[in-house]
C-alpha positions as a Markdown table, in Angstrom:
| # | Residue | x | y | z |
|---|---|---|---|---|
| 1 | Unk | 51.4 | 19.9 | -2.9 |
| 2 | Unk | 51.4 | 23.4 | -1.5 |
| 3 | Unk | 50.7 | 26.5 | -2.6 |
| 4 | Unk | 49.1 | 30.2 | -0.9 |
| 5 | Unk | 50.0 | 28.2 | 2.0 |
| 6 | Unk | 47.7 | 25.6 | 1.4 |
| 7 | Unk | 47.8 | 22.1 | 2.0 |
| 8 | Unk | 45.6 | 20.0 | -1.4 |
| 9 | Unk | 44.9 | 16.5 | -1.8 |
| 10 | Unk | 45.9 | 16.2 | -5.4 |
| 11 | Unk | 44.7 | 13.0 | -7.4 |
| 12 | Unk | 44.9 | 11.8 | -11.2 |
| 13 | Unk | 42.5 | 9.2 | -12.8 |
| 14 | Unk | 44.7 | 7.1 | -15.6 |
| 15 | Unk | 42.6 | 5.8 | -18.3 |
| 16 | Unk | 44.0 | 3.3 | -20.5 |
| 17 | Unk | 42.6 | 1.7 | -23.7 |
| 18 | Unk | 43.8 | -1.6 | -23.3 |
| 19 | Unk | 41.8 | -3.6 | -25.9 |
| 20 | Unk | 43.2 | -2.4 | -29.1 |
| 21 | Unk | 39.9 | -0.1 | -30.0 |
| 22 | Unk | 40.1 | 3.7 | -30.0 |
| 23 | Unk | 37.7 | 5.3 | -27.7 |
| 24 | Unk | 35.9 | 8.8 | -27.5 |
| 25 | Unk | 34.9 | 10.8 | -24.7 |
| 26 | Unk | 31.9 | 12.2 | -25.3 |
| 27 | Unk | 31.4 | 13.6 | -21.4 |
| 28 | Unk | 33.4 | 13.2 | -18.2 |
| 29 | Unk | 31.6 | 13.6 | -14.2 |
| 30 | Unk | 34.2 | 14.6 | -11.8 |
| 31 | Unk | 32.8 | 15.0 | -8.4 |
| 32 | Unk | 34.4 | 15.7 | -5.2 |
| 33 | Unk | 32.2 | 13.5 | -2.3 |
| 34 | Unk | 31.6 | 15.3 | 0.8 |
| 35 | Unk | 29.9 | 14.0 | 4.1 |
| 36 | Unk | 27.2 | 16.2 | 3.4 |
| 37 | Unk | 26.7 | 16.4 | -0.2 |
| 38 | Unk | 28.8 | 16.2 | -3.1 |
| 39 | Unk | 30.1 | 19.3 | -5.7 |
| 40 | Unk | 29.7 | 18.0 | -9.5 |
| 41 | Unk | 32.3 | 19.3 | -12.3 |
| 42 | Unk | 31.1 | 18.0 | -15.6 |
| 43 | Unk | 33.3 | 18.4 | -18.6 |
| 44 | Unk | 31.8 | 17.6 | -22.3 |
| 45 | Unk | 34.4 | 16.7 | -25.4 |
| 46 | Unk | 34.9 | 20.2 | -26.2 |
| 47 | Unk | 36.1 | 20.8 | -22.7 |
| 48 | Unk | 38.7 | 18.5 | -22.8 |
| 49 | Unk | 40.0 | 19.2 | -26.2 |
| 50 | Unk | 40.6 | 22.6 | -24.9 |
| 51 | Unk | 42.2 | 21.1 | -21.9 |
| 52 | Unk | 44.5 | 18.9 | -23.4 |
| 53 | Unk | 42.6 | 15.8 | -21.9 |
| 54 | Unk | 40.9 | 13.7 | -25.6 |
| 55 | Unk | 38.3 | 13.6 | -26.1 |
| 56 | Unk | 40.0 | 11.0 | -27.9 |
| 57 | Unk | 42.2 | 7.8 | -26.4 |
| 58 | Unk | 43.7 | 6.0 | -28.6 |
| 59 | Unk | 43.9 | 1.9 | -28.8 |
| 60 | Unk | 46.4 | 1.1 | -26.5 |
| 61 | Unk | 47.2 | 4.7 | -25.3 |
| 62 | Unk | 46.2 | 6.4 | -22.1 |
| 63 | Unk | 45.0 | 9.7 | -20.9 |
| 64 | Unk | 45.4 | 11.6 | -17.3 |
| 65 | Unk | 43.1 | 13.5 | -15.5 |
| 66 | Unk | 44.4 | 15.5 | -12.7 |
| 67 | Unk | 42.7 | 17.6 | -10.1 |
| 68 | Unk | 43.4 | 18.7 | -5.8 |
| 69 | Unk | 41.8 | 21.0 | -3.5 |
| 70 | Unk | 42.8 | 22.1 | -0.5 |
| 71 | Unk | 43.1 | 19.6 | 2.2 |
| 72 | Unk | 41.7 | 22.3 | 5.1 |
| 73 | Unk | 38.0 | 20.3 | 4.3 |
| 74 | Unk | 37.3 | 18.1 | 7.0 |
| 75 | Unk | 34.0 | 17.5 | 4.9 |
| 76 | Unk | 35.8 | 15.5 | 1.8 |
| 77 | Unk | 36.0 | 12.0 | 2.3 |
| 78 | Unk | 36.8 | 11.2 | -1.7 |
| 79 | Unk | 36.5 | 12.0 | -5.3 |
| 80 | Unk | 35.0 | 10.0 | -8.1 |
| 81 | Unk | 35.6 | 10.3 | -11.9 |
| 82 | Unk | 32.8 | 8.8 | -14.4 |
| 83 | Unk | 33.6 | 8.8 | -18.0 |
| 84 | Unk | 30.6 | 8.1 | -20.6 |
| 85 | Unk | 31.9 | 7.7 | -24.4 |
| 86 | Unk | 31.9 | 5.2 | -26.9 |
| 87 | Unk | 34.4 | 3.1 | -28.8 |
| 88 | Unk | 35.0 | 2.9 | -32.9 |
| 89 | Unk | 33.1 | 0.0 | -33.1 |
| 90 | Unk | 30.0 | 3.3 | -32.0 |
| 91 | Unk | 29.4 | 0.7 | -28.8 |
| 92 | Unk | 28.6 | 3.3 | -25.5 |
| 93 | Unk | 30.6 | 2.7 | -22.9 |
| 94 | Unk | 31.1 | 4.2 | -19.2 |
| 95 | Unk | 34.0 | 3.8 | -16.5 |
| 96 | Unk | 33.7 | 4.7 | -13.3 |
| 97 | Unk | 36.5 | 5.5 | -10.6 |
| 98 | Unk | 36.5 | 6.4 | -6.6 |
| 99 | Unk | 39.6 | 7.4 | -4.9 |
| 100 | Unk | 38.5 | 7.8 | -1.2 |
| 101 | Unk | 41.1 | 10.6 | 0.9 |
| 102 | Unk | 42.0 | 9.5 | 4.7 |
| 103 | Unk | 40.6 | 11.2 | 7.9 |
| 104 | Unk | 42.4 | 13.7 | 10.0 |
């Protein structure tokens, strides 16, 4: 994707309920891994009411969570998604995701 002449790694991280139970989000970690550090963007179930995104995922449906930035960091190696919530049967659950971005 480009855009102000910008070259972004853009990634989404699918999460499907695939046991027949729905499933609230209660709080979801997106964090962009660097060589150096990392850069932590939490979102809580509010957040992702207002952003179209849940908090809830119904049995046997999915949600998307998309995200990118700009591919000019030669200090990003990956991004990881961690999603803490818990199902209808009130049992906590978290998923956790890594998507790791090639070296230039």
């Amino acid at each position: 994707m480009q855009g102000d002449n910008v070259t972004y790694w853009m990634y989404t991280f699918v999460m499907r309920e695939a046991n027949g139970i729905d499933f609230h989000i209660d709080y979801l970690e997106n964090v962009w891994i660097q060589r150096d550090g990392a850069q932590l963007f939490a979102y809580t179930e509010k957040d992702l009411a207002l952003g179209g995104v849940g908090p809830d995922l119904p049995a046997l449906q999915k949600l998307e969570f998309t995200g990118g930035m700009p591919i000019n960091q030669p200090n990003m190696i990956g991004v990881g998604c961690r999603l803490t919530g818990h199902d209808a049967n009130d049992e906590a659950l978290t998923f956790t995701a890594y998507i790791p971005f090639p070296q230039y």
